[in-house]
C-alpha positions as CSV (number, residue, x, y, z in Angstrom):
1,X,117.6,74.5,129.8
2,X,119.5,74.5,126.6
3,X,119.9,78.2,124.6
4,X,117.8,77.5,121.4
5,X,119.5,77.7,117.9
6,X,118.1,80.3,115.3
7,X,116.4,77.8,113.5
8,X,114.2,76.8,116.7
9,X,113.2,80.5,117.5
10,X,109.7,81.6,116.0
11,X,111.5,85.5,115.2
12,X,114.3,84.0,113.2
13,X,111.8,82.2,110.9
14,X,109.9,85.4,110.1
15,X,112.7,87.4,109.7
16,X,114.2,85.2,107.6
17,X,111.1,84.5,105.4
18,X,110.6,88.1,105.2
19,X,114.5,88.8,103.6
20,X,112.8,85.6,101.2
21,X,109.9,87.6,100.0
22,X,112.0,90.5,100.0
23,X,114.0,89.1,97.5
24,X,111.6,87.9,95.1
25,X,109.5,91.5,94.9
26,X,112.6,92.9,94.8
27,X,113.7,92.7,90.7
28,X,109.8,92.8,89.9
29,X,109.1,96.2,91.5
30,X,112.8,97.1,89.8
31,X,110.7,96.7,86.7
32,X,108.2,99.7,88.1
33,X,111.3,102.0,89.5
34,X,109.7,101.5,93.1
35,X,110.6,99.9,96.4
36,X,108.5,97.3,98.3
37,X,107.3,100.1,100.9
38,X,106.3,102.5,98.1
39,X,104.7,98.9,96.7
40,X,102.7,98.8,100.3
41,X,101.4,102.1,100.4
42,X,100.6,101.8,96.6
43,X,98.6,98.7,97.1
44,X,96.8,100.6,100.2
45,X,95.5,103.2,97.7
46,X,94.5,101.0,95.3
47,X,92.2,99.7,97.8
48,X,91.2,102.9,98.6
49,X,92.0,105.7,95.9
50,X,92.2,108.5,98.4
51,X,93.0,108.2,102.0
52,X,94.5,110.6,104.8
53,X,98.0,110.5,106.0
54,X,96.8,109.0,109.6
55,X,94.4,106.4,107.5
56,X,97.8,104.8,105.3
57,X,99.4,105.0,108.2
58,X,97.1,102.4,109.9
59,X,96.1,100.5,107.1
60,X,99.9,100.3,106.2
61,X,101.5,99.9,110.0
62,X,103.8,102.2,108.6
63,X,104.9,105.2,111.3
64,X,104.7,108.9,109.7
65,X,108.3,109.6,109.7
66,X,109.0,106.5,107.3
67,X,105.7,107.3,105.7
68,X,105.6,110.6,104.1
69,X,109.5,110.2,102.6
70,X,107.4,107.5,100.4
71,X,104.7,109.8,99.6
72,X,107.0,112.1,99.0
73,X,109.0,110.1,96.6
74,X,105.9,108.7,95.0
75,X,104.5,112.1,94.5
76,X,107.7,112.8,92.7
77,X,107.4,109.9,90.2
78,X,103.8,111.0,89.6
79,X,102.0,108.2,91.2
80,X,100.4,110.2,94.1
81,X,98.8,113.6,95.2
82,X,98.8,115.1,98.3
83,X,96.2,117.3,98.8
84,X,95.0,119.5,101.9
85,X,91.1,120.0,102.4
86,X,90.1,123.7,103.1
87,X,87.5,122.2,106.0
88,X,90.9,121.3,107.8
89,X,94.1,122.1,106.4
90,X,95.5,119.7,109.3
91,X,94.5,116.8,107.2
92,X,96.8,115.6,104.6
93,X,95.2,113.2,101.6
94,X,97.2,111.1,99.5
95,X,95.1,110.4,96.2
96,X,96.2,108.3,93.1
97,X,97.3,110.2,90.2
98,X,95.9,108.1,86.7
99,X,99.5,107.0,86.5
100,X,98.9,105.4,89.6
101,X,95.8,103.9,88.9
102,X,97.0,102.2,85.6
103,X,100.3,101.1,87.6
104,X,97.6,98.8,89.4
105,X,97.1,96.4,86.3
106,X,101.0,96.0,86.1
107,X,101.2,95.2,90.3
108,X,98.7,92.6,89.6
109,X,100.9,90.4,87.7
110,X,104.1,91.1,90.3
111,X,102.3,89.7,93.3
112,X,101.0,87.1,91.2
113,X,104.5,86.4,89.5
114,X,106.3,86.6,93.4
115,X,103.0,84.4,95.1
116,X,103.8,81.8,92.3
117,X,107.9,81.5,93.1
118,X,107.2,81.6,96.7
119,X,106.0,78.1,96.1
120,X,103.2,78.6,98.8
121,X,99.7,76.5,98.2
122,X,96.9,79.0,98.5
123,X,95.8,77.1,102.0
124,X,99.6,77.7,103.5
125,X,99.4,81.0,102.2
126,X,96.1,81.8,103.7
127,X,97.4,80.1,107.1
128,X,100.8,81.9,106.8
129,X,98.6,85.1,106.7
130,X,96.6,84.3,109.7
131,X,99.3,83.0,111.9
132,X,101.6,86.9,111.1
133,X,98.0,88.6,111.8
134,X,97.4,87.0,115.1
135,X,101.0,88.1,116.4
136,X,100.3,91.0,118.9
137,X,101.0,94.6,118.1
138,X,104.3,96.3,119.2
């Protein structure tokens, strides 16, 4: 049995697509001084305006130590509050600031603008989702 190439193996094309998508977020969220997983967690509250720590971690599949640096950092710039409930001062919410909330309007036209360039038909987009969603969990 022959070695397959990287073009043949399943992991390269996801990788590779995902340095692709990367790329084209990348100067639009340069335009809102924030990174694609600040954009991720963002786009999770605006779902949602408040949710726990352990509740954006979930929804985001983004680990705690990766996740509160970008609350942190998104605190900073005004776009998020963390707040502590005194029922349990063990659970940490994350809540949109009004900055936040009007970032929203301005995110709708990125992923618009970047769902545009990727050249994707709403049917291979919808498939592309579909196929990622059904790969197993690590």
């Amino acid at each position: 049995m022959d070695t397959p190439t990287l073009k043949e193996l399943p992991c390269f094309a996801v990788y590779s697509a995902t340095k692709r998508v990367m790329a084209l977020y990348r100067p639009l969220l340069n335009e809102l001084d924030i990174t694609y997983p600040q954009f991720v967690v963002l786009m999770a509250l605006w779902e949602s305006d408040t949710r726990s720590m352990s509740e954006l971690s979930t929804h985001t599949t983004l680990g705690n130590s990766t996740l509160s640096p970008l609350v942190r950092l998104l605190e900073h710039k005004g776009l998020v509050a963390q707040t502590m409930p005194a029922s349990d001062e063990r659970l940490k919410l994350v809540s949109l600031t009004l900055r936040g909330k009007r970032l929203a309007r301005k995110a709708r036209r990125i992923t618009d603008t970047a769902f545009t360039a990727s050249g994707l038909s709403a049917r291979d987009a919808k498939t592309l989702i579909r196929i990622c969603g059904s790969l197993p969990a690590a």
